[in-house]
N, C-alpha and C positions, 0 to 999 in steps of 0.2 A: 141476131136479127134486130134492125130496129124499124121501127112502125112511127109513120108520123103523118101528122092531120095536116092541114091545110097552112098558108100563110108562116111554119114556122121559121124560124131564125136562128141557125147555131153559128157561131163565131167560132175565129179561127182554135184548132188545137183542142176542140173540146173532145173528150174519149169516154166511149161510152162501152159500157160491159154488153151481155147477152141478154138479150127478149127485153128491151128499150121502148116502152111505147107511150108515142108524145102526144099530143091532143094539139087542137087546132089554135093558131096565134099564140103560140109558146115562144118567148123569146130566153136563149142559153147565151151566156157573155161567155166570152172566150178562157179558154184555159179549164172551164168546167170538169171537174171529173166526173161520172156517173157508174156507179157500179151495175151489178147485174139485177133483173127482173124487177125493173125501176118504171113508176106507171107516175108522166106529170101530166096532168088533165088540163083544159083548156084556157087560156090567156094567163097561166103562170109566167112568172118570170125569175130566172135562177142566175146567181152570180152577178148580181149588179152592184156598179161602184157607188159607195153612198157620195151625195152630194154637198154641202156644206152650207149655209145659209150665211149670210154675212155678214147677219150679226150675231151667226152662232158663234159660244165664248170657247170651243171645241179647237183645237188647232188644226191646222191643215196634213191632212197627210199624200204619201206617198200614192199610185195606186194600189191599191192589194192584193195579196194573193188572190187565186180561184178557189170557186167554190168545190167541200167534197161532198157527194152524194154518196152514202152506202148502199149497198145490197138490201134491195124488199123493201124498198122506201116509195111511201106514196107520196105527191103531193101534189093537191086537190087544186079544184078551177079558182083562180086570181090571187092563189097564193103568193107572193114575193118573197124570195132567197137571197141574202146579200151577199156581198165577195166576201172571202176570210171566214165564212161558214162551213161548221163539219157536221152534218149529220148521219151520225150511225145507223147501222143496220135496221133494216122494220121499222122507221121511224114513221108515224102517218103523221102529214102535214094536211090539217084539215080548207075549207074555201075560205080564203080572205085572210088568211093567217100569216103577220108579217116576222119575218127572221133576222134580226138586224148583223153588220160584217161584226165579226171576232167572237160568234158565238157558236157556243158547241152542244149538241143535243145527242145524249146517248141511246143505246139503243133500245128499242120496243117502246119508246115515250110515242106519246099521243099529245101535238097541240091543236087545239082545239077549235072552232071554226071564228073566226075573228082575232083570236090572240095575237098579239103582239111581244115578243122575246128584244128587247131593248138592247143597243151595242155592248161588248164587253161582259156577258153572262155567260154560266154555264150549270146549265140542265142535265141532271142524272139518269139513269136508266130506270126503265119501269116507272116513271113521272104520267100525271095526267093534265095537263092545265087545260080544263074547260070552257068551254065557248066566251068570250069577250073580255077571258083576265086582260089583267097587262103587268106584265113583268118589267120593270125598270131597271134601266143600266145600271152594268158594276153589280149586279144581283147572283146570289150562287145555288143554286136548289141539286142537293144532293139525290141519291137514288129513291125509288118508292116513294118521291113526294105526290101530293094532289093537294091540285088547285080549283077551286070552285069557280062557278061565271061571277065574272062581274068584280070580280080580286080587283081592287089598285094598291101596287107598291109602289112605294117612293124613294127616294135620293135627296134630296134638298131642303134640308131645314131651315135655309134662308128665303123660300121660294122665288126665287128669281135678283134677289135685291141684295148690296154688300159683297164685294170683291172681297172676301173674307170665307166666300163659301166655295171660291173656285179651287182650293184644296182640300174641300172637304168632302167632296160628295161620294157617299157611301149608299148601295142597294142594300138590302135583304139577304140575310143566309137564312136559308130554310133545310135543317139537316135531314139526315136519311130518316123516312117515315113520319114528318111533317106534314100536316092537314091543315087547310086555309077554307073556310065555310063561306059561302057566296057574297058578295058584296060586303065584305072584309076589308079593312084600311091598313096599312102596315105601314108605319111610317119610316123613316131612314135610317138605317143600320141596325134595325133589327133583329134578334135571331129569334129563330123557332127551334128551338133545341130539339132530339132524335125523337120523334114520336110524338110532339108539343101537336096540342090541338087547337083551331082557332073556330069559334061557335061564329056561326055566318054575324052579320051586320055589327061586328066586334070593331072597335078600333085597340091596335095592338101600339102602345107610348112605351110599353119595357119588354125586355128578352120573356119569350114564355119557356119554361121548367121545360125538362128533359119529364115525358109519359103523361104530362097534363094538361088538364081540359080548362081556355080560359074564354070569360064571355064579359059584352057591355062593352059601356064607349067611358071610361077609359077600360079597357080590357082589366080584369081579375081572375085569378084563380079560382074555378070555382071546384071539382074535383079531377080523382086521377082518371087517367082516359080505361076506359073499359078492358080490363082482363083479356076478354075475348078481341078488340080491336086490336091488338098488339098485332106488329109485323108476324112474331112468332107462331102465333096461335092462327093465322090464316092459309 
């Protein structure tokens, strides 16, 4: 069965599973897949081809595959889904939360109402990114990560200047059970090694330790992350 509100728009070939219900001024680009008991709430829009700016240093591409929706996946009023997007099963896509194309989101992850998931990322299962991070391309956050509001990661050690940096740019690995505390800075290619903790208003300039706690601007080690905070122990 699918249920749909007012004004929507699905494009050719899109295929949707069982108990589909769509919300008013929803626009679906074509080839979309959509699994079963899939709820997209009002003025989202899912599978769209990104556009290229001209004087983005990005190369041009082809256009891309469709987007995949899984099974038990919300996604909330003015969210945006890009093409070449996979999201898994249960995933809840909260309001205003953008999904950029060639990213994959596993399943039971929550993002969070504002977030932004950058091109070329890939988000683990059981992740939380909280209301207005932003995750930047080329960024890879394994299973059990959580990200607090107001996260920026970054790519670009050049910011913007010197044809020097157009093979460099590298996001963030954040490994499985990785913590990012609110208004956190991460700068470019850094990791957060299994379990690494980052204390909110931290700026992170080197890899933090596998199981430890680090805080300050420039981020320091200050101890091991709590016995009881371990993935194991929850």
């Amino acid at each position: 069965m699918l249920q749909k509100g007012s004004n929507v728009i699905i494009g050719n070939n899109v295929s949707f599973g069982e108990n589909v219900v769509i919300g008013n001024n929803v626009v679906i680009y074509e080839g979309t897949i959509i699994g079963n008991n899939v709820i997209i709430q009002d003025n989202a829009v899912v599978g769209k081809q990104p556009t290229r700016a001209k004087a983005s240093i990005l190369p041009e591409v082809e256009k891309l595959p469709p987007t995949e929706i899984g099974s038990g996946v919300t996604i909330s009023t003015s969210a945006i889904i890009y093409a070449n997007a996979k999201i898994a099963d249960d995933v809840f896509v909260a309001d205003l939360a953008t999904i950029r194309e060639r990213v994959t989101i596993g399943e039971k992850t929550i993002i969070g109402r504002g977030v932004a998931v950058e091109n070329d990322c890939a988000v683990g299962s059981f992740c939380k990114l909280e209301t207005n991070c932003y995750i930047t391309a080329y960024s890879e956050l394994e299973d059990y990560v959580f990200i607090a509001p107001c996260v920026v990661t970054t790519n670009d050690n050049y910011m913007a200047r010197d044809k020097e940096r157009f093979d460099k740019f590298k996001g963030v690995t954040v490994k499985k059970g990785g913590r990012i505390g609110a208004n956190s800075t991460i700068l470019p290619g850094k990791i957060i090694n299994e379990e690494g903790a980052v204390a909110a208003g931290s700026l992170v300039s080197k890899d933090v330790e596998r199981e430890n706690l680090v805080m300050g601007s420039p981020a320091k080690k200050y101890k091991p992350v709590d016995e009881s905070q371990l993935l194991k122990n929850q």
